[in-house]
GUZAGU-781816 format. One record per residue (C-alpha): residue number from 1; residue in one letter; x, y negated, z negated. Coordinates in nm, 4 decimals. Layout:
<tordo = NUM; bamar = A; u = X; v = Y; w = Z>
...
//
This chain:
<tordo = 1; bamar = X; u = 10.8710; v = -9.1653; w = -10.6903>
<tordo = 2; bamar = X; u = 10.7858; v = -9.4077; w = -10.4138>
<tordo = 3; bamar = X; u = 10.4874; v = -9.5474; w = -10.2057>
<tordo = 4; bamar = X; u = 10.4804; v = -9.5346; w = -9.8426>
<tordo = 5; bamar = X; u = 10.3646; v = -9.8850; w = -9.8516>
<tordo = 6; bamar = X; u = 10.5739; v = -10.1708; w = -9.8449>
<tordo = 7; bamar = X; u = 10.7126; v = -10.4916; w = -9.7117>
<tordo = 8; bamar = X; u = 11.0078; v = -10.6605; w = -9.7230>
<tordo = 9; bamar = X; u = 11.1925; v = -10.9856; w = -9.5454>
<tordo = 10; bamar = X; u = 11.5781; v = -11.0098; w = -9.4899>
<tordo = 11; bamar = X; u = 11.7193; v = -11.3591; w = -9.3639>
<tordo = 12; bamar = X; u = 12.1295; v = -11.3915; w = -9.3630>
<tordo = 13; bamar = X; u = 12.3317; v = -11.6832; w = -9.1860>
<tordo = 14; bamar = X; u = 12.7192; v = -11.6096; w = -9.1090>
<tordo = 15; bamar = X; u = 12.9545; v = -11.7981; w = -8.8629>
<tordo = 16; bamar = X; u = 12.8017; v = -11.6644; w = -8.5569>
<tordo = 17; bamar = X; u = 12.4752; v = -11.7432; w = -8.6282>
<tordo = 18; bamar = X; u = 12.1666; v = -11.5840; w = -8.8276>
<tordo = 19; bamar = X; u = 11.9264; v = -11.2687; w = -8.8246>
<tordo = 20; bamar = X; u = 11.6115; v = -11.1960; w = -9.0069>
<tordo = 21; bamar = X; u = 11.5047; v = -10.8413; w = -9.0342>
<tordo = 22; bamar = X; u = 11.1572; v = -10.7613; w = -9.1248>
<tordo = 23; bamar = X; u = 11.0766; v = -10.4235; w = -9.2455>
<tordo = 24; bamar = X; u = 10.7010; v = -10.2534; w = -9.2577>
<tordo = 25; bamar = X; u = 10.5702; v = -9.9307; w = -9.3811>
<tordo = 26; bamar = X; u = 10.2536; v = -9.7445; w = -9.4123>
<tordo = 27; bamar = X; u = 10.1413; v = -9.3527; w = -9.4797>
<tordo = 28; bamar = X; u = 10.2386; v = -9.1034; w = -9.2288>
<tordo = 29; bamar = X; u = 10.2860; v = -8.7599; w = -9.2766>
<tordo = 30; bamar = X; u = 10.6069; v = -8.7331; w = -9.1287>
<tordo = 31; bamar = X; u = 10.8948; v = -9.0273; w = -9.0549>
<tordo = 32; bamar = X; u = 10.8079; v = -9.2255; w = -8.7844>
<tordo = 33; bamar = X; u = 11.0297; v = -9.5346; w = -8.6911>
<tordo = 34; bamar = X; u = 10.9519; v = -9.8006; w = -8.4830>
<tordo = 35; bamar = X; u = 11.2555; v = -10.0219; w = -8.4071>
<tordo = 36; bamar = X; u = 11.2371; v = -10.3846; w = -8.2095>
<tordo = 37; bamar = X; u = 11.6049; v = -10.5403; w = -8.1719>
<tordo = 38; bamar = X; u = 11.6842; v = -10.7344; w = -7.8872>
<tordo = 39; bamar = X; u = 11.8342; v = -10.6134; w = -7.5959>
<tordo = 40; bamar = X; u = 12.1566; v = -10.6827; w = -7.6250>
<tordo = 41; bamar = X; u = 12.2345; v = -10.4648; w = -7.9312>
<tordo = 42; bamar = X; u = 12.0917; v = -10.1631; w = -7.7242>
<tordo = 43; bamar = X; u = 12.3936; v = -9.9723; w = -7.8609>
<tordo = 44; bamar = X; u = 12.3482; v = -10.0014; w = -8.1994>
<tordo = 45; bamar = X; u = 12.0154; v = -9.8560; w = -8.2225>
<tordo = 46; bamar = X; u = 12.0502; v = -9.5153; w = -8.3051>
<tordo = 47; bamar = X; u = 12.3367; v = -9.6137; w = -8.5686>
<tordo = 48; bamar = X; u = 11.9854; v = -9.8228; w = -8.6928>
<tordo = 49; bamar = X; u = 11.7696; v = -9.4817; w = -8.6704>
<tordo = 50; bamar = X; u = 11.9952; v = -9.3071; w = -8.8953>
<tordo = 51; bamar = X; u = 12.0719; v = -9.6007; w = -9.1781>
<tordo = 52; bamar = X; u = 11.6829; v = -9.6055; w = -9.2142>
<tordo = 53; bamar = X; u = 11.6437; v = -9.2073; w = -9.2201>
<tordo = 54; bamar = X; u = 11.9005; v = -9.1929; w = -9.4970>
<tordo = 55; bamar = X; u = 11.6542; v = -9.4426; w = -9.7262>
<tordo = 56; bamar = X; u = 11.3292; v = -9.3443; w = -9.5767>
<tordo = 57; bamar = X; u = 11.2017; v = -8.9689; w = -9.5878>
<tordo = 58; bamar = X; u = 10.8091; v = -9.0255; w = -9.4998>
<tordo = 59; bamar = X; u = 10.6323; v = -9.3081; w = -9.3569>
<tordo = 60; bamar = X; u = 10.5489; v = -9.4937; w = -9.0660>
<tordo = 61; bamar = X; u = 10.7785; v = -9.8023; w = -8.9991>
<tordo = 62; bamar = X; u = 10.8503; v = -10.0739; w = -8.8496>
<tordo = 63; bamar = X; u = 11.1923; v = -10.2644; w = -8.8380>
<tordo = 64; bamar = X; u = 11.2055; v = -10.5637; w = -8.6369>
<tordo = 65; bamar = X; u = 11.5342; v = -10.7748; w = -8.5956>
<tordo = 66; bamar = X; u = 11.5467; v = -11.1176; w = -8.4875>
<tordo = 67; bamar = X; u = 11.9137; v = -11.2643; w = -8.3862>
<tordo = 68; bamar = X; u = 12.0126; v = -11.6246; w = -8.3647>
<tordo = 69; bamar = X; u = 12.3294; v = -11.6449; w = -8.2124>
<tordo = 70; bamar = X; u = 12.5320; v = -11.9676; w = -8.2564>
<tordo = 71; bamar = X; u = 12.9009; v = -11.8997; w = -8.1466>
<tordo = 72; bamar = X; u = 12.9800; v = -12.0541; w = -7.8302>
<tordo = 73; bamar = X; u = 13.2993; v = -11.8884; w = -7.7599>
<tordo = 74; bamar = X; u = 13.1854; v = -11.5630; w = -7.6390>
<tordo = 75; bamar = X; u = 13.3150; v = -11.3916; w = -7.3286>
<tordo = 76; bamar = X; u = 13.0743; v = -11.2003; w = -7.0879>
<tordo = 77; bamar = X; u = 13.1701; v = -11.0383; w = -6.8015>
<tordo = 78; bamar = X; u = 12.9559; v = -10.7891; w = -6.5575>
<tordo = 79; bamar = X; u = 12.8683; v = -10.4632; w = -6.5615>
<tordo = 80; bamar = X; u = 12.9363; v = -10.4278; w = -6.2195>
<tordo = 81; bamar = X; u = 12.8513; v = -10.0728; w = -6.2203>
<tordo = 82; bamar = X; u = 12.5306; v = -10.0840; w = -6.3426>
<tordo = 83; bamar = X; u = 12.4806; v = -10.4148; w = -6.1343>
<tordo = 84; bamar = X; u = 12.5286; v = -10.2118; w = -5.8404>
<tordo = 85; bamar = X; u = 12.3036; v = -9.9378; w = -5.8896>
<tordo = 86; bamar = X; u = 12.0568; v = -10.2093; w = -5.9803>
<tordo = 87; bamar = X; u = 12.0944; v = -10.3486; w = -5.6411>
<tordo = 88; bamar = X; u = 12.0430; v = -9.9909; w = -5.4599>
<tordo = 89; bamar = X; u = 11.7441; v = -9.9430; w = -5.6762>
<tordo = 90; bamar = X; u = 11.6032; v = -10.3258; w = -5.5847>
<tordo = 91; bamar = X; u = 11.7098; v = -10.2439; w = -5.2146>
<tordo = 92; bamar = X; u = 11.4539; v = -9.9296; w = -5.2088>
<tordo = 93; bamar = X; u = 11.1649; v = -10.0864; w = -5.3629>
<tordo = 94; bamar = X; u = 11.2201; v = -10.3915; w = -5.1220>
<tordo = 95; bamar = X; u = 11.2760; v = -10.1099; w = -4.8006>
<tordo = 96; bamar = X; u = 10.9300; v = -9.9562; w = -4.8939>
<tordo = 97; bamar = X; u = 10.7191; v = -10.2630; w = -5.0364>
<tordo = 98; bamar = X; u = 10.8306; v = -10.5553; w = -4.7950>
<tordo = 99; bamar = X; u = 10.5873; v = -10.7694; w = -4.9903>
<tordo = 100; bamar = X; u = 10.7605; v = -10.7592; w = -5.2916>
<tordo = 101; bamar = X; u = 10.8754; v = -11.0524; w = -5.4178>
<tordo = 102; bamar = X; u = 11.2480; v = -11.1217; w = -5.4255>
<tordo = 103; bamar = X; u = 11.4549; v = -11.0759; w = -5.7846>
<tordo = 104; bamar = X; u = 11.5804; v = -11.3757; w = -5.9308>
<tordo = 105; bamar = X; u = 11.9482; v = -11.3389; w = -6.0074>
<tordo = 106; bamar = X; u = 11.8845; v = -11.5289; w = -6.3567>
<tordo = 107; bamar = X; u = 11.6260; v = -11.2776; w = -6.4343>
<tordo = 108; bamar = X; u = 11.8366; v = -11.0038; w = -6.3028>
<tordo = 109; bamar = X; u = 12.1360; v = -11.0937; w = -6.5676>
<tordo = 110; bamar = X; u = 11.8461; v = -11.0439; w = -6.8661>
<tordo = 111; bamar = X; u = 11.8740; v = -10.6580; w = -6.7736>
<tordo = 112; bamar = X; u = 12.0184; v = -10.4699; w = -7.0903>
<tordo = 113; bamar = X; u = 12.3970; v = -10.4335; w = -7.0715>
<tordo = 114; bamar = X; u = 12.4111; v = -10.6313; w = -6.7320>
<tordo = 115; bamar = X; u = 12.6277; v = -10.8759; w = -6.9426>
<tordo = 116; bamar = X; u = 12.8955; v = -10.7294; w = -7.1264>
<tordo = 117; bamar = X; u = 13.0806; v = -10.9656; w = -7.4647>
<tordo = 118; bamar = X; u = 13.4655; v = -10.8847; w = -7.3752>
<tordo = 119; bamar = X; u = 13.5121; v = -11.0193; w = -7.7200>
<tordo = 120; bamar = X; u = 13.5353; v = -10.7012; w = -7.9199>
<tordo = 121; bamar = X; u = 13.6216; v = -10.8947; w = -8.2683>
<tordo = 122; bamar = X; u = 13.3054; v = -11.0480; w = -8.2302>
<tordo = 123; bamar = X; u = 13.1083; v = -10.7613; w = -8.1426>
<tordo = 124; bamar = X; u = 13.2507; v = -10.5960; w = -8.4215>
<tordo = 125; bamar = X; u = 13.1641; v = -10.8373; w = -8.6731>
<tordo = 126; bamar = X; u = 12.8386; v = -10.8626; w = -8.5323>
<tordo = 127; bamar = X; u = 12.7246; v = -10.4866; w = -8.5299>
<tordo = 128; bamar = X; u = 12.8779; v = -10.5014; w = -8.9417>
<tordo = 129; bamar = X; u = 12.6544; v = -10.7663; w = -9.0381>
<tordo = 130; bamar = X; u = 12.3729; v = -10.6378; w = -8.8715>
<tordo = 131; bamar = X; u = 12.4038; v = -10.3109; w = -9.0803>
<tordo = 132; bamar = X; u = 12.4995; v = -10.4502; w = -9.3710>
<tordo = 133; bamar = X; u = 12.2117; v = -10.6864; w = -9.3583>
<tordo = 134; bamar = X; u = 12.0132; v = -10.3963; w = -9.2809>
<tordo = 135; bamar = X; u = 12.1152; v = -10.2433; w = -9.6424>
<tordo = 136; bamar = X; u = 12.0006; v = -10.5564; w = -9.8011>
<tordo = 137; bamar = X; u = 11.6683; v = -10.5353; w = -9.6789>
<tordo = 138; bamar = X; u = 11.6509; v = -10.1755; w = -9.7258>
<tordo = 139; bamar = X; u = 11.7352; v = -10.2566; w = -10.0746>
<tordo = 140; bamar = X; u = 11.4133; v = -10.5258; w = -10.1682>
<tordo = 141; bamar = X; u = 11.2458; v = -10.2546; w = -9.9516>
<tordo = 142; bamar = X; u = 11.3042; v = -9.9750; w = -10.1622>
<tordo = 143; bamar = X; u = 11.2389; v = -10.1560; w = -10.4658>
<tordo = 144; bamar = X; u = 10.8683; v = -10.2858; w = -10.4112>
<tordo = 145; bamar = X; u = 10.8155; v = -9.8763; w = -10.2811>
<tordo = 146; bamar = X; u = 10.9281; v = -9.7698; w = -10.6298>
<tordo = 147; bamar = X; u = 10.7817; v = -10.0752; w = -10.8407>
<tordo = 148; bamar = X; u = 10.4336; v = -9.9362; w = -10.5991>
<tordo = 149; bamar = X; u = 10.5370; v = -9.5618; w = -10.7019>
<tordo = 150; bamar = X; u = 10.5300; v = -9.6383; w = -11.0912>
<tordo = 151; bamar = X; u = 10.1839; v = -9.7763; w = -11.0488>
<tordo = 152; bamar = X; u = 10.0319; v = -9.4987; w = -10.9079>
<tordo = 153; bamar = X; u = 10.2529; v = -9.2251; w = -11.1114>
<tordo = 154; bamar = X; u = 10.0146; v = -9.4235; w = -11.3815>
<tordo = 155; bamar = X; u = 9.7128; v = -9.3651; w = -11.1773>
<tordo = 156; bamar = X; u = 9.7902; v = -8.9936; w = -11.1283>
<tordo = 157; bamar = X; u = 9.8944; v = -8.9412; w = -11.4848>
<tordo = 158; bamar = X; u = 9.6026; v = -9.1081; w = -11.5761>
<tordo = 159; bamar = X; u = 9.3734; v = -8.9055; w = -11.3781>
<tordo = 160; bamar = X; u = 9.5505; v = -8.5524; w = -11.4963>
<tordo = 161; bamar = X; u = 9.5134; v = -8.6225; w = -11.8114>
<tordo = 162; bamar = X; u = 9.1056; v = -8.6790; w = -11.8211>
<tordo = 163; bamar = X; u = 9.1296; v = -8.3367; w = -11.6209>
<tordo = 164; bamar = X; u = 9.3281; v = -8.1979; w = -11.8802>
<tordo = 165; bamar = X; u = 9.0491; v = -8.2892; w = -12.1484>
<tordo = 166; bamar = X; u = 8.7888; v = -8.1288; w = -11.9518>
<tordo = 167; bamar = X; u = 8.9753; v = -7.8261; w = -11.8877>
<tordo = 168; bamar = X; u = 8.9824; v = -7.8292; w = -12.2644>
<tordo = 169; bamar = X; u = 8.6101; v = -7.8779; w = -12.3606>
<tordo = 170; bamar = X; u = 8.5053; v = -7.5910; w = -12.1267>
<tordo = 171; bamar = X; u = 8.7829; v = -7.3909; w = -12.2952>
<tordo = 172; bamar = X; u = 8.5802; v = -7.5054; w = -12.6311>
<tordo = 173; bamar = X; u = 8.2558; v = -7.3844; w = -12.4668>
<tordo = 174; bamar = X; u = 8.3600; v = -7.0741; w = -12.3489>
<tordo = 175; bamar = X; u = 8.2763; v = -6.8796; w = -12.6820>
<tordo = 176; bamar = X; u = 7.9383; v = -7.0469; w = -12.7348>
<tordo = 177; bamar = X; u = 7.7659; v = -6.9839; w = -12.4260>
<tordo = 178; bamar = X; u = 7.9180; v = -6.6322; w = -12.4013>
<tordo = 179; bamar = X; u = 7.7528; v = -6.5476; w = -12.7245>
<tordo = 180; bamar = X; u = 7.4158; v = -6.7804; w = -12.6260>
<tordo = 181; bamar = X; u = 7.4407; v = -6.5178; w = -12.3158>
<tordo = 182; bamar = X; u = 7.4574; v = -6.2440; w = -12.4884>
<tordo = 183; bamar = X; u = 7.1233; v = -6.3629; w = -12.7007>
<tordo = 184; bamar = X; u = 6.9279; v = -6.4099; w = -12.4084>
<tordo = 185; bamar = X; u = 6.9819; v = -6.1009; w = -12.2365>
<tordo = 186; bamar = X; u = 6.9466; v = -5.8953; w = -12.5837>
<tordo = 187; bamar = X; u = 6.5967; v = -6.0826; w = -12.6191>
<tordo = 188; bamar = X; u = 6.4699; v = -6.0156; w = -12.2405>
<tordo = 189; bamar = X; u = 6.5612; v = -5.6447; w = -12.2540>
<tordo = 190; bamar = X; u = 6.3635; v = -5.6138; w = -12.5529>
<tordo = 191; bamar = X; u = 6.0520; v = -5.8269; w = -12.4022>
<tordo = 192; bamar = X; u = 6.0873; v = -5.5982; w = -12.1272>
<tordo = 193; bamar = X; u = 6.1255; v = -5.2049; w = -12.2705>
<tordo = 194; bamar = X; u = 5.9990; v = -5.2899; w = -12.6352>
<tordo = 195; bamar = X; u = 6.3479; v = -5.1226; w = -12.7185>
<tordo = 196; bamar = X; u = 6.6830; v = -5.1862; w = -12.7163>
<tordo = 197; bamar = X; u = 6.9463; v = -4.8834; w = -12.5964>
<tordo = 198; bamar = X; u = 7.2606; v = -5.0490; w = -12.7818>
<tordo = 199; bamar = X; u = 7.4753; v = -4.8584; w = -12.5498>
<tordo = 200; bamar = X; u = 7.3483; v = -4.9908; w = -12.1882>
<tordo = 201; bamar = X; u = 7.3043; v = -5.3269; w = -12.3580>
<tordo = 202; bamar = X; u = 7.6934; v = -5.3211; w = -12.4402>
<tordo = 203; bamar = X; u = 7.7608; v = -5.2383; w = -12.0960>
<tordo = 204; bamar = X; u = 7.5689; v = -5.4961; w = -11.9232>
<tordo = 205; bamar = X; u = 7.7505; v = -5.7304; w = -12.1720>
<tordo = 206; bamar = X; u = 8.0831; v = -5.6062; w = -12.0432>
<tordo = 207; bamar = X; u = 7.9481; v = -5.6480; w = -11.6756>
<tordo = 208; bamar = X; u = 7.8510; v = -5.9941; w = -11.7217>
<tordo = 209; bamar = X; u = 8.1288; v = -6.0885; w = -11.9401>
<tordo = 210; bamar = X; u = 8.4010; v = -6.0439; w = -11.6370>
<tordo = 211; bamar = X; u = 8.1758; v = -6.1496; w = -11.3952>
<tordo = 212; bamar = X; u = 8.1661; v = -6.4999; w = -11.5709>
<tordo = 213; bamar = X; u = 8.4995; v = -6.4899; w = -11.7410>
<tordo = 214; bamar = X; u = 8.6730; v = -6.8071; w = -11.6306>
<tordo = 215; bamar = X; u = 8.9513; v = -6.7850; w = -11.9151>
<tordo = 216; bamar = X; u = 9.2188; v = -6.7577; w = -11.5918>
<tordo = 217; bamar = X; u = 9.0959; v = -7.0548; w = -11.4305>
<tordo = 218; bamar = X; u = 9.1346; v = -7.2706; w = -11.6864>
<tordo = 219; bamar = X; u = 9.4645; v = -7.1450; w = -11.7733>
<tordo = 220; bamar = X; u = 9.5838; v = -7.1891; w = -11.3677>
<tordo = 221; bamar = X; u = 9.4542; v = -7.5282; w = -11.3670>
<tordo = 222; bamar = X; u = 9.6272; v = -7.6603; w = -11.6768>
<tordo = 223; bamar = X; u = 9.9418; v = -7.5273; w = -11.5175>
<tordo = 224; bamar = X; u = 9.8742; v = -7.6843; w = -11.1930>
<tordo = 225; bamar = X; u = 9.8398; v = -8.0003; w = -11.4423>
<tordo = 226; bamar = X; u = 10.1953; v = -7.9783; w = -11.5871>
<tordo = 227; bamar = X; u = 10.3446; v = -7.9358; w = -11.2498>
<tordo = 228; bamar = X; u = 10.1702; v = -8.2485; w = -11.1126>
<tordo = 229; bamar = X; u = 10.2526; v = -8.4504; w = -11.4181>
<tordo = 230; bamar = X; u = 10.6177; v = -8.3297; w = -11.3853>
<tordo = 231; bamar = X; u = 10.6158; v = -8.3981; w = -11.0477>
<tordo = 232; bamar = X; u = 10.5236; v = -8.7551; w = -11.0619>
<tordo = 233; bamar = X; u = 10.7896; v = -8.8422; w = -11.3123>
<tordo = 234; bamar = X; u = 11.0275; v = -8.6830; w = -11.0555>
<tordo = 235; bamar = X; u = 11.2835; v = -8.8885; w = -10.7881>
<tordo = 236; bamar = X; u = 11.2688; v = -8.7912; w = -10.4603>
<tordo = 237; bamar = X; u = 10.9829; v = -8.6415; w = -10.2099>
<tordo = 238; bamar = X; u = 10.6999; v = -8.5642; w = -10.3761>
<tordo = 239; bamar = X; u = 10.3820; v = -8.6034; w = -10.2415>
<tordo = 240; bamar = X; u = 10.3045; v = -8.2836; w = -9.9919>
<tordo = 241; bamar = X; u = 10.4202; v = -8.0886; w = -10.2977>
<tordo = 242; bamar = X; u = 10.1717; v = -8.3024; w = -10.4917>
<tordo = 243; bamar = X; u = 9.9072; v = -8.2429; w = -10.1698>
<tordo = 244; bamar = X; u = 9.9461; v = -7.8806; w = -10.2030>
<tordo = 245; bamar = X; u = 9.8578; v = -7.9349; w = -10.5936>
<tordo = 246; bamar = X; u = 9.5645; v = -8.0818; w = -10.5326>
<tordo = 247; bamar = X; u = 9.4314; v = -7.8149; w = -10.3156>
<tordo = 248; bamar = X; u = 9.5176; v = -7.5420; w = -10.5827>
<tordo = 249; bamar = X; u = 9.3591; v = -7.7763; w = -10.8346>
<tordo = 250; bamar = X; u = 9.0211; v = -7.7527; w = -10.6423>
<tordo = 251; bamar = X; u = 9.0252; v = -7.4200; w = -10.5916>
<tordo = 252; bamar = X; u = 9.0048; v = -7.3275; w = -10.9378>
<tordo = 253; bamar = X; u = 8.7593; v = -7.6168; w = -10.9954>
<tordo = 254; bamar = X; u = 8.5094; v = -7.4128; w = -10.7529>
<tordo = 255; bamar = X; u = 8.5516; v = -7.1192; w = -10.8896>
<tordo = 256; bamar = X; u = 8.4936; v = -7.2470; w = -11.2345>
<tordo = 257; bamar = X; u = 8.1749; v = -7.3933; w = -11.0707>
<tordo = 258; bamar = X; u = 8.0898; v = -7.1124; w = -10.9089>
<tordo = 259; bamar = X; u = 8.1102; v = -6.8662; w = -11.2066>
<tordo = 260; bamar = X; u = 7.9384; v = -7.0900; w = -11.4032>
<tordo = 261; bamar = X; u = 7.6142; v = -7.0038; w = -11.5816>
<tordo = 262; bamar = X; u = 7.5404; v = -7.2970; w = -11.8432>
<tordo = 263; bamar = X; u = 7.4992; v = -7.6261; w = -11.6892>
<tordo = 264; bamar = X; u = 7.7511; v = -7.7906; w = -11.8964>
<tordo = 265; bamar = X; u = 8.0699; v = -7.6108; w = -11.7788>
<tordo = 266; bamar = X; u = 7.9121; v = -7.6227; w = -11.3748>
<tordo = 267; bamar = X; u = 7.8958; v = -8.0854; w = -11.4573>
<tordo = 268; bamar = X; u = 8.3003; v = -7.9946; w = -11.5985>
<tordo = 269; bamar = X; u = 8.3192; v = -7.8355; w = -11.2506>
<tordo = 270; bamar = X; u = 8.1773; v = -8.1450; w = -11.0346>
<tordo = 271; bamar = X; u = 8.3881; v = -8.4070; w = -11.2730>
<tordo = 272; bamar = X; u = 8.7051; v = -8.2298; w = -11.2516>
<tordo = 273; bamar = X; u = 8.6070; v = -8.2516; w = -10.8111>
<tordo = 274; bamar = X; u = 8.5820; v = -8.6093; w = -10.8325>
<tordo = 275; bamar = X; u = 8.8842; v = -8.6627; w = -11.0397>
<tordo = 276; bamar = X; u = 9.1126; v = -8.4375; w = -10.7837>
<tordo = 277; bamar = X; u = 8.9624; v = -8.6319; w = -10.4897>
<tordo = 278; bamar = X; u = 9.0519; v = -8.9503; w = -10.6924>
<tordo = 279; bamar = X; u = 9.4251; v = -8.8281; w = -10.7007>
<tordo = 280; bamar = X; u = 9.4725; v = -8.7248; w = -10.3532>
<tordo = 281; bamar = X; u = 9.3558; v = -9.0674; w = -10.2235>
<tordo = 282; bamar = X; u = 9.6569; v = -9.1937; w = -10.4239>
<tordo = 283; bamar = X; u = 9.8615; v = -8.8879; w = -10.3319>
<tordo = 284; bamar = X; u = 9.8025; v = -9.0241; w = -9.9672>
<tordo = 285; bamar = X; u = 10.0673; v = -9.3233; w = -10.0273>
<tordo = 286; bamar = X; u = 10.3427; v = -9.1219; w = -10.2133>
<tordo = 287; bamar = X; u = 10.6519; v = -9.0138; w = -9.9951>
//
């Protein structure tokens, strides 16, 4: 299991020169990558995209690489296609704003893939390192996600487990104020008639009984419990499933609230709230 939350720093130095890549993530609901590389490895980006989708399922990140390049024996030549649709394009804005000021050839050679490296040994050993340096930040990445993950799984486990003791004591309660019910309304029939008809008291026993019978609440939500403690001690994608828990948890945590009529199982009923609210703030960093 792994946070959504992380950091991590990548420097590397080779023959050509060096690259840092810097890698940032925080909680998203879905994948959402945001990639700054210079302009002149354009190309590679999408083979970028899809190295970080294979490592990163959920999350919103950033991954920013920062080249250094060293070599002096590169050779550039134009794109002389591109160079001339760039001076048709330049020609219309100057036809219709006469003002405009006039384009600086320097600046003009700064467009992306204006200046092509004829050296394809070069470029080929520079797009490998850049992916392979990728991986090695990807790596110290994914490692302070998971070392993040196993504190929370601790958290969450933590959490479950006082809701697993509650769900517990009202089970222990259930009996006694059943039969304290019972008493009472035996006691106010009598105030009331003087008499007690043994067969319409056994019926309104019955009536009540399933009206506040919460046995199958407490049973769904210690299954909900073993799923979310399974879960959690899981690899992979977990947290919508874990989401989804959380709203099933709470459910039956109402109705147990609802249906309650002693105060000490509806207090069970608020604790076990707070508790699942607790979770699904840490539920909101898990991938």
């Amino acid at each position: 299991m792994k946070s959504m939350t992380a950091f991590a720093l990548s420097k590397h130095s080779f023959d050509w020169g060096s690259l840092t890549w810097e890698l940032r993530a925080v909680n998203q609901r879905y994948l959402e990558i945001h990639l700054r590389i210079p302009d002149s490895i354009k190309p590679l980006e999408m083979a970028i995209r899809e190295h970080l989708k294979k490592q990163i399922s959920r999350g919103k990140v950033e991954a920013t690489l920062r080249l250094s390049i060293t070599q002096s024996d590169a050779e550039f030549c134009l794109n002389e296609a591109l160079l001339k649709d760039l001076t048709q394009a330049i020609q219309t804005v100057q036809m219709a704003l006469p003002e405009a000021t006039q384009v600086n050839p320097v600046d003009l050679l700064k467009w992306p893939g204006l200046l092509q490296n004829q050296n394809t040994e070069t470029n080929e050993t520079l797009n490998s390192d850049i992916i392979n340096s990728l991986q090695t930040g990807l790596n110290e990445f994914n490692q302070t996600r998971s070392r993040e993950g196993a504190s929370l799984q601790r958290i969450i486990i933590e959490k479950s487990q006082a809701m697993r003791a509650l769900v517990t004591q009202a089970q222990t309660l259930l009996p006694e104020i059943q039969a304290h019910f019972a008493e009472q309304l035996k006691h106010r029939i009598i105030d009331l008639t003087d008499s007690l008809d043994e067969v319409r008291y056994h019926q309104e026993i019955a009536i009540q009984a399933q009206k506040m019978d919460v046995a199958e609440e407490l049973d769904r939500l210690n299954t909900h419990l073993d799923e979310v403690e399974r879960l959690v001690q899981t690899t992979g994608v977990v947290g919508r499933r874990l989401d989804f828990l959380m709203q099933e948890l709470n459910r039956e945590a109402n109705t147990l609230g609802s249906k309650s009529i002693d105060s000490r199982t509806a207090q069970i009923s608020v604790e076990l709230k707070v508790l699942i609210e607790q979770i699904r703030e840490q539920i909101q960093n898990i991938e």
